[in-house]
N, C-alpha and C positions, 0 to 999 in steps of 0.2 A: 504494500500500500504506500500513498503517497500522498504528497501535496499540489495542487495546481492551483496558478494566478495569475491574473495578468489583466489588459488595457487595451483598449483600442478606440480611436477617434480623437485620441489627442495625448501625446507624448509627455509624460513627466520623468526625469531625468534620477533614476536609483528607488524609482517607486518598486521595479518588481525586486530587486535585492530587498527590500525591505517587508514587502511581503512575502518573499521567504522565508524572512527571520523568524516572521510573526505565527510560520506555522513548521518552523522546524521539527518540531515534538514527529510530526508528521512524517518527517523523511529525516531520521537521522544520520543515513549512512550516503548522501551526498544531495549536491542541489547544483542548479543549472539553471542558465538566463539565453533568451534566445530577443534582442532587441533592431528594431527597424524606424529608427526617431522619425525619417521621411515619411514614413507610412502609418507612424502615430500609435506605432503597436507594439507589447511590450510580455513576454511570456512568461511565466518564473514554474520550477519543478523541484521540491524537495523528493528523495528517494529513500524509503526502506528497500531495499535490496531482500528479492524472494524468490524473481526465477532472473536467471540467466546474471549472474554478480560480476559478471566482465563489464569493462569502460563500454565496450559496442551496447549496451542495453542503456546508458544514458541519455538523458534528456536533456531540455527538448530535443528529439527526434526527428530530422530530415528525412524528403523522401533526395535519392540519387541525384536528381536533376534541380535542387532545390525549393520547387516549387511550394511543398508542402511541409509545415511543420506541426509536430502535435507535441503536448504535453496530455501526460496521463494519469488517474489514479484510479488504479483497482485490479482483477484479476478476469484474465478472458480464459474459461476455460474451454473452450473448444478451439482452442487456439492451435492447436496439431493438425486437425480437421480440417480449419482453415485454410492452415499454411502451405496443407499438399495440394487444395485449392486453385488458390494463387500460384502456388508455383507450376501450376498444369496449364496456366494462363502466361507465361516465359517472367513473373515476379523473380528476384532474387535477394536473399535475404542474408545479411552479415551477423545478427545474431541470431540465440535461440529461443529468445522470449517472444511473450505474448503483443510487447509494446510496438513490433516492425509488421506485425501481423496484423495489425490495428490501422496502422499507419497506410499499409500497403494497399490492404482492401479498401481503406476510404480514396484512397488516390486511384484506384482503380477502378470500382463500382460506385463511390460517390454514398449519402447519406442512405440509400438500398443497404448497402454492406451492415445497417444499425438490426434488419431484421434478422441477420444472421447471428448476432450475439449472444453466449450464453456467458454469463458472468457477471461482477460487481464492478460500476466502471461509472466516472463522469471523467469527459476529456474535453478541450481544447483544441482543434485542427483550422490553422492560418493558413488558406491558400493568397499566396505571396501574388499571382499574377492577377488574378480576379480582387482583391482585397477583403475576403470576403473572413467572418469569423462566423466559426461551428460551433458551440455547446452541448455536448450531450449528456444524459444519465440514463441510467442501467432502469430496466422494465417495473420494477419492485420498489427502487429509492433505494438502494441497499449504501449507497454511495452520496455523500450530500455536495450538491452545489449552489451557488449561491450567484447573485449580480445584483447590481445597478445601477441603471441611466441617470444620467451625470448632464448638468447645461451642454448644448452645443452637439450633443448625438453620439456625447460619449458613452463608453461602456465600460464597467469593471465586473471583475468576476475571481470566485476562492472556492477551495473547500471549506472555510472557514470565515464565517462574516467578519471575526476580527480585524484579518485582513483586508478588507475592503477598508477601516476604519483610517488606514494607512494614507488615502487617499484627501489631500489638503479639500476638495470639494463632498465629498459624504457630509451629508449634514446628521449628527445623530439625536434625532427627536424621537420618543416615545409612541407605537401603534397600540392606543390604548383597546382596540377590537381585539391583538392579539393577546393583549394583557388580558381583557375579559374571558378570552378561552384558556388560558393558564392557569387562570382561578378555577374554571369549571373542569377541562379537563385535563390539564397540567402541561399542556400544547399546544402550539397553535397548527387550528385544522387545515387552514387554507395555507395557500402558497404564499401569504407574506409572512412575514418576522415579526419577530416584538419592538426592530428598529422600523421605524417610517422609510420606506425605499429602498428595503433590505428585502429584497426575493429570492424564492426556491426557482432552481428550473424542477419544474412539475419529473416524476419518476415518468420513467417511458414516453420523453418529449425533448424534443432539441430546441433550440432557438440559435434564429442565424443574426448576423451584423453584418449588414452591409456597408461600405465606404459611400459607394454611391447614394447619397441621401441618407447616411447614416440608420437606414432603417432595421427596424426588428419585426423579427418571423418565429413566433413561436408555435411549434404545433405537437402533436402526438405523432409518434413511430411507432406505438403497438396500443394494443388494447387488450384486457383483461379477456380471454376469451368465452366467457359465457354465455350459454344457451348453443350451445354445439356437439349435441349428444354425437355418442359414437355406438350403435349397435353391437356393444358385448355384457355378456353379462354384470353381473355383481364380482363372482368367484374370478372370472378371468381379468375383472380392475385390480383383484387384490394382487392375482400375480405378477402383471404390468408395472402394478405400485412397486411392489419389492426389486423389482427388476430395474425400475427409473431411482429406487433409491440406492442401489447399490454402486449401479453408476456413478450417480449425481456424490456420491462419500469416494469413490476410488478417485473420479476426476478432481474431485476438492483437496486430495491429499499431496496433488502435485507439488511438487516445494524443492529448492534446493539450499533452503534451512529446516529446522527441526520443526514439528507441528506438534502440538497438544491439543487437549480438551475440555471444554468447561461442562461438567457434570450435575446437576441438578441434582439429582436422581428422579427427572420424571422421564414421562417413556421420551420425548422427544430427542432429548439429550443422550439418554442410556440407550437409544436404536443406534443413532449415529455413532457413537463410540464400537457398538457391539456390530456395526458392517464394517466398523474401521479395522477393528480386528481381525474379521474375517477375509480383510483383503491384506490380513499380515504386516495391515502399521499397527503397533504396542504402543498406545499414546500416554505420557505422561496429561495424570488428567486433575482438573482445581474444582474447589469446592468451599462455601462459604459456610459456618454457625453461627448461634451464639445461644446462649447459657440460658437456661430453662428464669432464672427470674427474670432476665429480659424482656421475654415471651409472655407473661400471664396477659397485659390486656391486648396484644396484639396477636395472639393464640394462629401465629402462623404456622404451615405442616410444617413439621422437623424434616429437613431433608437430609440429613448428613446419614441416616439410618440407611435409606435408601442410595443414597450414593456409594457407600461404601460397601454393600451388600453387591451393588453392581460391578464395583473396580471389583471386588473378591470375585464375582461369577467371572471376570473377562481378565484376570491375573493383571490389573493393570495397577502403575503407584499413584498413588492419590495423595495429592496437596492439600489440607484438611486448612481453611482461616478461622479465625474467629472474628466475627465483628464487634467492635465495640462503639462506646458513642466518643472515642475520642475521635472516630475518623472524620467527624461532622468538623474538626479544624479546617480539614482541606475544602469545607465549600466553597469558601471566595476561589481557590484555586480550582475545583472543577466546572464551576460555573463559569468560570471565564473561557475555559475548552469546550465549554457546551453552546458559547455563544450566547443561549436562550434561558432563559429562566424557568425550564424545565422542572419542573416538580415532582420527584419520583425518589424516592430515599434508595433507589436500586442503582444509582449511577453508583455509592459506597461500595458495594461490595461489586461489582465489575472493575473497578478501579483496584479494590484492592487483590481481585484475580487477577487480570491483566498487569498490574506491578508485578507480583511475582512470580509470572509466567515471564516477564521479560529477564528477571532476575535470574532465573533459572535458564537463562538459555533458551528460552521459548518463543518466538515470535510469531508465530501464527498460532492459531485457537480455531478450535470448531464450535461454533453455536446450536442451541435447535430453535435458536429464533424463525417464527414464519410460519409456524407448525400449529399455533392457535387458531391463526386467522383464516390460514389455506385447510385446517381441515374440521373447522367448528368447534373447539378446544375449550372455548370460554363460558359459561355459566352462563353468562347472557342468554346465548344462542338456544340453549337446552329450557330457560326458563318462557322465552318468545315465545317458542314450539310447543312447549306443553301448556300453554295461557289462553293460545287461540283463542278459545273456547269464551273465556270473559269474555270479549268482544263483542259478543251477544246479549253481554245483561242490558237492563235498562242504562243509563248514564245515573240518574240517582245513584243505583246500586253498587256502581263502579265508583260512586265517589266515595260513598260512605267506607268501602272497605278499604280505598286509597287511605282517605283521611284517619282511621284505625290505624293502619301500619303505619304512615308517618308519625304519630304520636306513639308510638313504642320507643322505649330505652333505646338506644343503640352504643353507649360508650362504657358500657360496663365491663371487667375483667372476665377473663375464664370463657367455658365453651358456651354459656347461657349467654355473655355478650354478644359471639359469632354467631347463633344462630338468629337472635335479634337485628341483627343488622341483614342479613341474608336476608331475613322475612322484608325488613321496611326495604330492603333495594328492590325487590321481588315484587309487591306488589304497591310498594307506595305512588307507585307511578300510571295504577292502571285507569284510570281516569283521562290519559292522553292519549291522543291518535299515535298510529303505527310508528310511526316513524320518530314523531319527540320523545315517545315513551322508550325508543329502544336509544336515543340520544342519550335520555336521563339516565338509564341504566349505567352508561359509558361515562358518563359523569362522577368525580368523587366526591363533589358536594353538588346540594340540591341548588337547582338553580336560583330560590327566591334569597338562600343564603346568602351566594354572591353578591345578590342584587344588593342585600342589606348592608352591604362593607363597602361599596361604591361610593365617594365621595360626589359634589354635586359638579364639580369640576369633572369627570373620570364618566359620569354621565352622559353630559351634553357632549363631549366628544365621543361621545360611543353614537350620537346621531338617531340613535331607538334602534340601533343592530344589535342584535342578539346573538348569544356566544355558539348557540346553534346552527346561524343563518346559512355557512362556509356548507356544514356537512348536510342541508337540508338538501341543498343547491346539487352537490355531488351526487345525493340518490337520487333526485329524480332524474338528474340529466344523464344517469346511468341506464335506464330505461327499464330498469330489472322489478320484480316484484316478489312479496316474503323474503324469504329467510337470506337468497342471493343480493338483494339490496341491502341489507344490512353489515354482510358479508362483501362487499361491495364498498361500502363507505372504510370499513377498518382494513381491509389490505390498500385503498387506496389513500386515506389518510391518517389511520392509526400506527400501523408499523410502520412508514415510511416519516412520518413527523414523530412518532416519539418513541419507540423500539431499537427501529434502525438507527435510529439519529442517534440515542444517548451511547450504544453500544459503536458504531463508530470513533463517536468524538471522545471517547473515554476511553476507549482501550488504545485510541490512537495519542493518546498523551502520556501514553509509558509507551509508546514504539509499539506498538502490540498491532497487527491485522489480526480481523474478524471473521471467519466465513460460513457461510450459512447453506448447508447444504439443502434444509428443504427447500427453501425456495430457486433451486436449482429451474433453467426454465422448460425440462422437459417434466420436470412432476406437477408445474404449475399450469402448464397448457394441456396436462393431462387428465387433472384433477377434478378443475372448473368446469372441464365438461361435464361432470357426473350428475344427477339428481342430488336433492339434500338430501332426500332420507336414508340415503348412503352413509352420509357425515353423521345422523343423528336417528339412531334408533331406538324407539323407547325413551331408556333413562339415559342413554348410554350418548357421551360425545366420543368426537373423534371415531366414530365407528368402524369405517374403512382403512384406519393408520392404526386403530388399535389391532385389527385382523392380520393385517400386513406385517405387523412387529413381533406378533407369538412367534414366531418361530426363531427369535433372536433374544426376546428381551423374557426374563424368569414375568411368570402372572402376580407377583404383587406389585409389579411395577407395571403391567401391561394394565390392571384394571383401578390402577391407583389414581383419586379423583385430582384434577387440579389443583394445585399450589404455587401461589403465587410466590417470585423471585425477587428478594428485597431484603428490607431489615426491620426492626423491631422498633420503627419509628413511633410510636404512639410513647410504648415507654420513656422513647430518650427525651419527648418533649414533655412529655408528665413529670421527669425526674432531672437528670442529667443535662438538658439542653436550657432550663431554666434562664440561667445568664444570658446566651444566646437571644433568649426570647425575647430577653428586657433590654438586650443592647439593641437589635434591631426591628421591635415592634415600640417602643418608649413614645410616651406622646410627644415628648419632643421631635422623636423621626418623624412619625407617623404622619406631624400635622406641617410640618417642615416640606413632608413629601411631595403633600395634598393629594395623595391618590383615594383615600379610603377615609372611612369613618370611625376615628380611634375607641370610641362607646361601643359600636358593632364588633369592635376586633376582642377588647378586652370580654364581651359578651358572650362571642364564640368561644374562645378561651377556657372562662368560668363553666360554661354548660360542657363544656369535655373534659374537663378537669371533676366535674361534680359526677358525672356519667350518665348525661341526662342526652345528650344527642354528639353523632361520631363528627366531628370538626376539627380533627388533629390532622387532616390531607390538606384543608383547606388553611391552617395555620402554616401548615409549610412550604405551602404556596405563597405566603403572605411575606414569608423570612427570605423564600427564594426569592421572590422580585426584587423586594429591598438591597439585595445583595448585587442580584444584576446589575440595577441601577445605581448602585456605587461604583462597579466595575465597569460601565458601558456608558453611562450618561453622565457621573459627576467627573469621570476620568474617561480620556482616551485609551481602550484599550490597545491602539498601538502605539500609543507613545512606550516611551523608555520607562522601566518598573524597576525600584530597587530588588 
């Protein structure tokens, strides 16, 4: 993995060195400047070095005749495939990596070459004679990039928005809509940022620059492919399945550094490790704890039980953490790698896996990120499916049993907590149509909560948009209905803004790549096709990946229900983060800030503190912003930091 940056429509003089610097974490084992001041265009490439570690694999990458250059980051795995391709077409290639393979076929086939990709990838391609700039990213989001038009028809562009900050014309003012969706679902769902004119290129979409009239072109290169059955059975998906995952884990293991694995112990993780074996890599594999008191009111599954019941079934050595709440020192520090004010207490313990995976000699990791979304994994999906049915009562009666489950406890300790909160997520929302109701679910605090912390300022700049409006917009223009739209909105804006994203930017700040073999794109173009009640039978999620994994993964992990990956946040902010809490929620911040209403906050607080309603997601939502906005708004994140 790497870093890509760069300019175009008007030359500034050591801006791409400097965004280099700003994302070296990214590429520590070399960086490269490709500059053209007449033509106003300016490249920049940090390198982890992963396949081909010869000088011929640096960047930026020329094609022969100079015409073409690219800067890249991520991995093509059917890059062999490719390669014999092209070179049946009289190509010829100096090195043996994935990056000439990339290069070639676009100087060849042109933006077509985008449909033939299987892998994690946003790149960079300047053709020099046409003047024209290429953008791309990978079909999933697995890879982030970022831009923004600038007076005059400029353009910048990073893996990392800090970098763009480098830029003497970035102005950084506050998107207080994405702030609103941060609070609700701890990301922002659309394609803009928490910064004002800070943009995603959309997953599976290019966007060009042209010189001539400076114009932009942004459009889709794939689509999600649903509703395109394939006449086979049930029985012969499941074998298809195991056969596309078998693949998709040998071609992910390509490396000419050492690979490891991050271990859960749920089936996701524990399949991919147990085909990695079978294809005869012995993966050094990490794993996160922590201590049974930390857990009483956050009563999340024990995973270490299960993880190491797995290393034992597949002889494999397992790196065992413990989490503590000292790690919450490093927020300023990952928040500022995360660019966003992401709110998720699981960027800690990724951080502290990918640290000592790099410490150990480890730089690549395998994930089972993708394996929720792509095969109906989540509790959501199973509770939609088995509720149909309300849908039918009168609306009174839909309210009245709403209004009951929202008024239940939901912040008390122990298992009677956890089931209390499951009930009010379950049906405290069944009062709303289809589609908000499955929003709210996705939500970790209720929407009127938000509303209540809103300042009158933080308001009227929200204009009456709603933190919804991003993901409404998505399902319908998806065209899909039930359980596929819903399914639909979270592969297209859940894992790719806040899944893919923390796990990128986090593992990529200890030198660490990430890869994800479910979402490999033959299991993805395989999978979509299928009916849902495939994915969801009965009680049962994941239906068809759970069939598919018995023959690898032991049955207490094949029927073992969802557990969430994270840390024992409620505790540390009930106990331990105290200080934390009062350095940056104090009314003097608070009112200093002006985003919120310091009575609402302290409010939310007291009622989760007493165990009267669960607002400990939304309180660290409240510490992240504040934290952002010291990192990103009272300071230049690319200026110079002691």
């Amino acid at each position: 993995m790497c870093g890509i940056a760069g300019l175009v429509g008007g030359f500034v003089p050591g801006l791409a060195a400097r965004m280099n610097s700003l994302q070296k974490h990214r590429g520590p084992d070399g960086d490269g400047i490709f500059e053209d001041s007449d033509a106003g265009v300016a490249l920049g490439h940090v390198r982890l070095s992963i396949l081909d570690l010869t000088p011929a694999a640096v960047q930026p990458m020329h094609t022969a005749e100079g015409r073409f250059v690219v800067v890249f980051n991520g991995e093509i795995y059917n890059f062999r495939e490719l390669r014999g391709e092209l070179a049946a077409r009289g190509c010829t290639f100096q090195s043996t990596g994935d990056t000439e393979v990339l290069l070639q076929g676009l100087a060849e086939l042109g933006p077509h070459f985008l449909t033939r990709l299987n892998g994690i990838f946003a790149f960079a391609l300047w053709d020099r004679r046409e003047r024209e700039l290429l953008l791309a990213r990978d079909q999933i989001g697995v890879k982030p990039l970022y831009y923004a038009e600038l007076p005059g028809g400029k353009l910048i562009f990073a893996s990392e928005f800090k970098a763009l900050c480098a830029h003497p014309e970035l102005v950084r003012e506050p998107n207080f809509l994405a702030l609103q969706q941060h609070l609700a679902y701890c990301y922002a769902s659309g394609n803009h940022t928490a910064l004002k004119g800070v943009m995603r290129v959309p997953a599976a979409h290019m966007l060009r620059w042209q010189a001539n009239g400076s114009r932009l072109l942004l459009e889709p290169y794939w689509k999600l492919p649903f509703n395109r059955p394939q006449p086979i059975s049930r029985k012969r998906a499941v074998g298809l399945l195991q056969q596309g995952l078998q693949a998709a884990v040998a071609g992910q293991l390509v490396s000419d550094v050492p690979v490891g694995g991050m271990l859960s112990g749920g089936l996701d993780s524990s399949l991919i490790l147990a085909l990695a074996a079978e294809a005869g890599q012995e993966l050094t594999c990490f794993t996160t704890a922590w201590t049974e008191e930390q857990n009483t009111l956050d009563q999340a599954s024990a995973d270490l039980p299960y993880a190491k019941s797995m290393a034992s079934h597949l002889g494999l050595n397992l790196t065992e953490i413990t989490l503590t709440s000292d790690l919450t020192s490093l927020l300023p520090q990952l928040i500022r790698h995360l660019d966003e004010p992401l709110a998720d207490p699981s960027i800690l313990a990724c951080y502290a896996i990918a640290k000592e995976a790099r410490r150990s000699g480890i730089p690549v990791l395998l994930s089972g990120q993708g394996g929720d979304e792509l095969f109906c994994g989540y509790p959501r999906y199973l509770v939609m499916h088995l509720t149909r049915w309300l849908n039918r009562l009168p609306p009174q009666a839909r309210h009245w049993i709403a209004q009951a489950a929202r008024n239940l406890p939901s912040a008390h300790a122990g298992a009677t907590g956890v089931l209390l909160r499951r009930i009010r997520k379950a049906l405290g929302n069944i009062d709303m149509d289809w589609e908000h109701r499955f929003l709210d679910m996705c939500a970790n605090t209720p929407g009127g909560e938000v509303a209540n912390l809103l300042s009158p300022d933080f308001r009227n700049a929200l204009a009456g948009h709603a933190y919804s409006d991003d993901c409404i917009k998505i399902m319908i223009d998806a065209g899909l209905s039930g359980l596929q739209k819903l399914q639909a909105r979270d592969l297209a804006v859940y894992l790719p803004n806040h899944n893919l994203l923390y796990m990128d930017k986090i593992s990529m700040a200890a030198g660490v790549e990430v890869r994800v073999p479910l979402l490999d794109m033959g299991i993805v173009s395989q999978v979509l096709r299928y009916p849902y009640d495939w994915q969801l039978a009965g009680w049962r999620t994941k239906a068809l990946f759970r069939d598919a994994a018995k023959p690898y993964v032991p049955r207490n992990i094949c029927v073992r229900r969802k557990a969430g990956f994270g840390a024992p946040f409620r505790h540390w902010l009930r106990h331990e983060l105290k200080a934390l809490w009062d350095d940056l929620c104090s009314e003097q911040t608070i009112k200093s800030r002006g985003w919120f209403d310091y009575a609402a906050i302290q409010s939310a607080r007291k009622r989760s503190q007493e165990g009267s309603t669960d607002l400990y997601m939304l309180q660290w939502a409240v510490m992240t912003q504040e934290i952002w906005a010291r990192e990103f708004l009272d300071h230049n994140p690319a200026s110079e930091r002691p």
